[in-house]
Each structure stands twice: as structure tokens, then as C-alpha cells.
C-alpha positions in Angstrom: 56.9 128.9 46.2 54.4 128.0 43.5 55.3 127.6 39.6 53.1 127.7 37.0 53.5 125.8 33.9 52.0 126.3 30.0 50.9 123.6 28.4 50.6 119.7 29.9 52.4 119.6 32.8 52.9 116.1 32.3 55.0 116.6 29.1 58.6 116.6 28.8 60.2 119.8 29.2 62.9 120.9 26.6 65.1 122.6 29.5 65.8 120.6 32.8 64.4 122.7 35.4 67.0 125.4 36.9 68.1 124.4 40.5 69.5 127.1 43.3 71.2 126.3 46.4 68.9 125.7 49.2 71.3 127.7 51.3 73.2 130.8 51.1 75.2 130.7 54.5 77.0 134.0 55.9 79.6 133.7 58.6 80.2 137.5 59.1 83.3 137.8 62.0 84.7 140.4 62.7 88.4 139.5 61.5 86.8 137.9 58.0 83.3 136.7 56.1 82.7 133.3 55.1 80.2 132.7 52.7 79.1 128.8 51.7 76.2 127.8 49.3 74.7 124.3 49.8 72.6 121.9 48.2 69.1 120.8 50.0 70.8 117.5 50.8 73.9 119.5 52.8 75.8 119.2 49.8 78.7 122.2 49.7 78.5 123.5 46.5 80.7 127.0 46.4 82.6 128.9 49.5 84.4 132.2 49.4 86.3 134.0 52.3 86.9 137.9 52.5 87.4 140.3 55.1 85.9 141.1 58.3 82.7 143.4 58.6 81.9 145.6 61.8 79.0 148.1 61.7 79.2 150.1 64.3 82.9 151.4 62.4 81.6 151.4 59.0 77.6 151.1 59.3 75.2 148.5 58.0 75.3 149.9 54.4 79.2 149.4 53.8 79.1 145.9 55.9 76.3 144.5 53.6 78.4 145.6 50.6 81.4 144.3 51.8 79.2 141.0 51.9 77.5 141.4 48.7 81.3 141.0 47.4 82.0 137.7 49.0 78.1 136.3 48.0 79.7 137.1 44.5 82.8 135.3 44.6 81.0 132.1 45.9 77.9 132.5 43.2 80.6 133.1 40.5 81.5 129.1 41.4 78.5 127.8 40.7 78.2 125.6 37.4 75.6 123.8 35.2 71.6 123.9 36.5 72.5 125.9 39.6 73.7 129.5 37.9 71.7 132.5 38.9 68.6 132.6 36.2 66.0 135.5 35.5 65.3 136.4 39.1 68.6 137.3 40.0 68.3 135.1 43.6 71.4 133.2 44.7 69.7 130.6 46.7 66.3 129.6 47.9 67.0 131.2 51.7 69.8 133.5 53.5 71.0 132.5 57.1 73.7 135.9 57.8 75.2 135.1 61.6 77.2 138.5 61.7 79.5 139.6 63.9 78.5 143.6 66.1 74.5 142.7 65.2 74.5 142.5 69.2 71.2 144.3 70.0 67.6 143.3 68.6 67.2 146.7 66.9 70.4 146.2 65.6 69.5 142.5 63.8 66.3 143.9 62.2 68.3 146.6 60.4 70.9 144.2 59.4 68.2 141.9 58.2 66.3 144.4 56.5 69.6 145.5 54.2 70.4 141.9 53.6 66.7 141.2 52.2 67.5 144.3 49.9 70.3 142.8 48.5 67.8 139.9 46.5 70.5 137.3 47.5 67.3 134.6 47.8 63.5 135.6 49.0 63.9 135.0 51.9 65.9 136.3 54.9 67.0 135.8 58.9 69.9 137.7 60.3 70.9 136.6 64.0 74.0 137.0 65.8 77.2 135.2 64.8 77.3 133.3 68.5 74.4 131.7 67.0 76.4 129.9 64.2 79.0 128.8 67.0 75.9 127.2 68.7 74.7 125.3 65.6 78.0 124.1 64.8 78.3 122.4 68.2 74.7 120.4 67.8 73.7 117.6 66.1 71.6 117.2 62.9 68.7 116.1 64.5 64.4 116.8 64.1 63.9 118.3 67.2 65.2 122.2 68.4 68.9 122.4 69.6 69.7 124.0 73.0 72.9 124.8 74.9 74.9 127.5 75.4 77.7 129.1 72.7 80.7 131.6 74.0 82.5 134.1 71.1 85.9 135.0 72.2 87.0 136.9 68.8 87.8 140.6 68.6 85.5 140.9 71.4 83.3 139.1 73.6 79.6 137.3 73.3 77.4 134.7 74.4 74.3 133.3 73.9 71.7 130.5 75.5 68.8 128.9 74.1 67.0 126.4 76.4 64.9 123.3 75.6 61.7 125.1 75.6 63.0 127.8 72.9 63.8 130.5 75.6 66.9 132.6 74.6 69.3 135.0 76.9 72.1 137.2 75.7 74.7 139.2 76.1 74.6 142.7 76.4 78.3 142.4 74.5 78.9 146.6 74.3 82.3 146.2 75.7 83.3 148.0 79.0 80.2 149.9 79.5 78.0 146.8 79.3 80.9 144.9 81.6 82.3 142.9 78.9 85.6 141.7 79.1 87.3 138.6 77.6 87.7 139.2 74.0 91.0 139.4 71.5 91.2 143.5 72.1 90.9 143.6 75.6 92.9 141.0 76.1 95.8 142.8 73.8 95.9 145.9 75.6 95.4 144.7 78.8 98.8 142.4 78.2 100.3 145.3 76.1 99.6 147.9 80.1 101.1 144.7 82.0 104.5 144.3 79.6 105.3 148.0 79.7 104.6 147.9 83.3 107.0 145.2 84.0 109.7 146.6 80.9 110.3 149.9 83.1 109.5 148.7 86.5 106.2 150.0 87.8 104.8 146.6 87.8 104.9 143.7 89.9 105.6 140.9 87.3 109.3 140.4 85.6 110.7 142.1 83.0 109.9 140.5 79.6 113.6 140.2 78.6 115.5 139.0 81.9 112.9 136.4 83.2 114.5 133.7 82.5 117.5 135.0 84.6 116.8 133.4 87.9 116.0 129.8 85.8 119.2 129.6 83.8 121.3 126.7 86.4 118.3 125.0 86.5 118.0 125.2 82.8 121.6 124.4 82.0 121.1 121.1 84.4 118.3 120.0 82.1 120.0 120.7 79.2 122.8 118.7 80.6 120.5 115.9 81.6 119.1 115.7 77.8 122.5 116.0 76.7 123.4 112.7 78.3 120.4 110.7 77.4 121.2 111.9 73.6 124.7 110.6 74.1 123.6 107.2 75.3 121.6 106.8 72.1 124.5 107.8 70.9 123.1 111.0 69.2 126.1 113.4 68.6 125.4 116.8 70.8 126.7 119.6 71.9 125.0 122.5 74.6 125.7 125.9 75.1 124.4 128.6 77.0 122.9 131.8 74.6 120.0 134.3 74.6 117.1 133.1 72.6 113.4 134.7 72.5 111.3 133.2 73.6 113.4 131.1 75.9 114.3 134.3 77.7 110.8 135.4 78.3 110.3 132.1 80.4 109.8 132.5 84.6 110.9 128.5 84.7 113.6 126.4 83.6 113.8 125.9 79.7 115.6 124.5 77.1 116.0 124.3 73.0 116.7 121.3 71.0 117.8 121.8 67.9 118.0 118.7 65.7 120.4 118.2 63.0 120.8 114.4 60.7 123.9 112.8 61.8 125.1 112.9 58.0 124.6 115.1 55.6 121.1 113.3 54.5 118.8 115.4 55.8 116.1 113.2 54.7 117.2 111.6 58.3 115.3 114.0 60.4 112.0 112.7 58.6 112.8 109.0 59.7 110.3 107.5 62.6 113.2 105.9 63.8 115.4 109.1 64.6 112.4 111.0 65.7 111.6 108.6 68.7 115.6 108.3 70.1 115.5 111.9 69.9 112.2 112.1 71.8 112.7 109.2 74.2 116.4 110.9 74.7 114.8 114.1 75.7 111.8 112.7 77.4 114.0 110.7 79.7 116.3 113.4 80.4 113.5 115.3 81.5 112.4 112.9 83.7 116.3 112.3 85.0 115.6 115.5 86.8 112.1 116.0 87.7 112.4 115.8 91.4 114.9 119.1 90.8 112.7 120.7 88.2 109.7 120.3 90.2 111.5 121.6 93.9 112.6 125.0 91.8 110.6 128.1 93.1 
């Protein structure tokens, strides 16, 4: 951008000249917003974190305000010759990567409210997969390529190639085939324990799994037991229902360690730490052959 000057140029000015951020940086997820302002040399100069955004609940309008409050919390950081001056920009350009801006239609409106906002003078609103791609690459001249995977409250993906060439994800849930992300994955596991809990389904009830396990999980604990005594680590076993030991289709076991004294600055000593691991470890390993025969 061009600046003019009155007067000789070559002068002193009175007033150093008023820096901005190079970047304002928008992380826009669905579960929270990070917002980060940085220096033309990478340097991080404010960060803010609020909550999540999603459009297609609350549309673009109360997302970009929702935003506008975290781009205020980081700007309210900012000290000496990078404060806000007369044109009310934040930073020299805006890079939003926002969460639900799935569909090219759908990043140009996004984009278009976020220019409204005056945050900088310029703009570019892309997907948030695309943030998860440029975190993986290198700082380097020439264009990054690979492929980035989103597994948040949903699902996405994108691919750029060497040449520039990008493919996406459809990422509208079921109707597009989309499945993989932290909702579907919560009710799908929520239909498969109520299942199991009153018998329709094929897998073991969440509370009496362990069940079938428990001799072989009493031998191990006895085997540990042993190898504690022979570092001569006081011990004592017992048999008791304890989540989430209970939920476990295998053998299992707690250790629960105590100082040998009352000093429990004991239990932060490298010392005790590796007899008590070596102790267990090899009273694992006492009974692998039996641990790894059980069905």
C-alpha cells in the first residue's frame, strides 16, 4: 500500500512510524476459535482462544461476531507502535481457516462478512483443513502440497497437489457419506453400549466384561505382587470392582503406589519409581506365555 508524506521525506519524523501485525491468523473449529497476530518476521505477538463457531446452527452473521470478539481480545494485547491507529485495521492481512465453510459458495460468504469486519484490508477465508495442511509443511519458497484429514466434531479432508490442483470433501455428514468425526463416532458408541447394556447386541455388557478375565487377572496381580516383594516393596492385593478395570474384555490390573514411610516425597524419587516399574514390568513378563494363551 502506498503512503504519502508532507514535507522532505528525507527528514526525521517526530513519531516513529505505526507498525500492525503482518498477520491476523483465525483458527475457527468447531469446539473453539483461536486467534494469533504475528509480526512480518513470524514473530507471535498477541493470541486469544474463545468458543467454537458453526454456521450452519447459528449463520455467518453470529459466527463472524462470535469472531470479532476473540480478534478483540488478542488486539487488546497489543502494546507500543503496534496498537490499532486511525484506520481501525488490526493487521496488514486476515487468513480465517473456519470450521462448516465446507462448500465454495459457502467460503465466499464467509469471506465476504469477514472483509466487512475492517479487521486488515485485506481478506482470504478457506477451510479450516487447510490450516491442518500448513501446519504439517515446511517454511519453504516454493507451494506446499499433501494431503490434510480433520477428525473434530465432524469429518473433512483436503488435497492439494504439486501443480496447485486441489480436491475436497464433500464433508455434509451422512447425506454426503461422511463418517468418521467426534459426533458420529459418539452416537454410534452410545447405539453399541445400550445394545450390549440390555442385551440386543453382540458385544459384552459394559459392566460385567471383565468377568470371564478375573483368574487370569488375579494371576497377574499375584505375579506383580511377587516381583514387588523381591524388591522388597511392601504389598498387598485384593480382588474389588473398579471402573474402568471392569469394562476390560482381557486380563487387568491396578497398582496403586504408596511411600514406604510416611514421606510422600518418596513416590517422586527416580529410584522408587524404576523398582516399582521394573517390579511390575517383570511380573508381567513372569506370565506372558499365560496372558498371551487367554482367549
Amino acid at each position: 500500500m502506498a503512503e504519502s508524506f508532507s514535507g522532505n521525506p528525507l527528514l526525521p519524523r517526530s513519531q516513529p512510524r505505526e507498525l500492525k501485525p503482518a498477520v491476523l491468523a483465525i483458527d475457527g473449529g468447531n469446539s473453539k476459535t483461536d486467534v494469533a497476530l504475528v509480526a512480518g518476521d513470524g514473530t507471535l505477538l498477541a493470541s486469544a482462544r474463545g468458543p467454537g463457531i458453526n454456521a450452519h446452527d447459528v449463520g455467518v452473521d453470529q459466527t463472524v461476531l462470535i469472531l470479532d470478539a476473540v480478534v478483540k481480545q488478542a488486539a487488546a494485547q497489543l502494546t507500543g507502535r503496534y496498537r490499532t491507529d486511525a484506520t481501525g485495521w488490526i493487521a496488514m492481512h486476515t487468513v480465517a481457516c473456519l470450521a462448516n465453510a465446507d462448500l465454495p459458495e459457502e467460503e465466499a460468504e464467509h469471506a465476504a462478512a469477514v472483509q466487512a469486519q475492517g479487521w486488515s484490508p485485506t481478506a482470504t477465508v478457506v477451510n479450516d483443513t487447510f490450516a491442518i495442511l500448513r501446519s504439517g509443511l515446511a517454511d519453504r519458497a516454493e507451494p506446499g502440497w499433501g494431503v490434510a484429514v480433520v477428525c473434530g466434531a465432524g469429518i473433512n479432508a483436503v488435497g492439494v497437489a504439486p501443480d496447485g490442483r486441489v480436491t475436497r470433501y464433500l464433508a455434509l455428514g451422512t447425506i454426503s457419506g461422511d463418517w468418521g468425526g467426534g459426533y458420529g463416532l459418539g452416537l454410534e458408541v452410545l447405539w453399541h453400549a445400550i445394545r450390549a447394556e440390555d442385551g440386543r447386541g453382540p458385544f459384552h455388557a459394559w459392566t460385567t466384561a471383565q468377568s470371564s478375565s478375573v483368574p487370569l487377572s488375579q494371576a497377574a496381580a499375584a505375579s506383580v505382587a511377587a516381583e514387588l516383594r523381591n524388591q522388597r516393596v511392601a504389598v498387598r492385593t485384593l480382588t474389588a470392582p473398579l471402573r474402568p478395570l471392569n469394562n476390560v474384555v482381557t486380563a487387568a490390573i491396578a497398582v496403586e503406589v504408596a511411600p514406604a514411610g510416611s514421606d510422600v516425597s518418596q513416590l517422586m524419587s527416580p529410584d522408587y519409581q524404576q523398582v516399582v516399574a521394573v517390579a511390575v514390568a517383570n511380573g508381567i513378563a513372569d506370565i506372558r506365555a499365560q496372558l498371551g494363551a487367554a482367549p
